[in-house]
N, C-alpha and C positions, 0 to 999 in steps of 0.2 A: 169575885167572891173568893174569898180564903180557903181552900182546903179545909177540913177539920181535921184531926188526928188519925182518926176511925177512915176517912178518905185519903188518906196522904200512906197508912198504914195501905189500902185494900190495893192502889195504885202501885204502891212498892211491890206488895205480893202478884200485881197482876204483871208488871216488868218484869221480875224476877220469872216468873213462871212462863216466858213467851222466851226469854233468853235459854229456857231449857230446852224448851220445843224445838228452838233453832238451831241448838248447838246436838240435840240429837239424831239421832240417824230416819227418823220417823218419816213415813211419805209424804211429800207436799201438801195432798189433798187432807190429809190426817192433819198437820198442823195447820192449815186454814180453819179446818173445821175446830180446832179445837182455839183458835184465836176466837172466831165466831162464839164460840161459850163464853170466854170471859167477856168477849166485848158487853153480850146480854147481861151476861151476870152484873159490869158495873152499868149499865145501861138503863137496868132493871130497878135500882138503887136512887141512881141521879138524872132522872132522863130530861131535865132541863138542861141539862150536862153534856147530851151526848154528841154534839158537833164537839165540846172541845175533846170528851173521852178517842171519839175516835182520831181527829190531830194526836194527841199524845201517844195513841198504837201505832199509829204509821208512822210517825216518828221512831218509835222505839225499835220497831221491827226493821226500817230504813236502817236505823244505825247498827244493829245487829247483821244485818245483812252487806252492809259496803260504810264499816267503819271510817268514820274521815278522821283524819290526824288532828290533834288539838286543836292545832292554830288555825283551823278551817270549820272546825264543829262549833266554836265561839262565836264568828259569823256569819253562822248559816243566817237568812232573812225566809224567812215562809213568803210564797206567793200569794198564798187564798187568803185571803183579809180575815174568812172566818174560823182558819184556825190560826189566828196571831193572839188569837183572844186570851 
């Protein structure tokens, strides 16, 4: 199913806003807890959704955290079938 705007927009704000978490000096347990909010938050929203929501945080926070170089971030392959989805 297609994203809509309104989900492609809240997705973007929820990326951007996990990239800040990361990149600030905040304590681990603090930005766990506060990834935990958005997760609800889009969770709360599309919860037919929420296997792929969460694939797309852990990705996002994976690439925040241990950056791979282009030419290896293009081929990454997911192992768990359900988040390929």
């Amino acid at each position: 199913m297609p994203a809509t705007a309104h989900q492609q927009a809240e997705f973007r704000f929820a990326r951007e806003s996990l990239a800040r978490l990361w990149r600030s000096d905040m304590r681990q347990a603090e930005r766990w807890a506060r990834y935990d909010l958005i997760r609800e938050h889009l969770v709360r929203q599309w919860p037919a959704q929420a296997t792929r929501i969460d694939c797309m945080m852990l990705d996002w926070v994976s690439a925040l955290r241990h950056p791979a170089p282009p030419a290896e971030a293009a081929d990454t392959v997911r192992a768990d079938p359900d988040c390929a989805k």
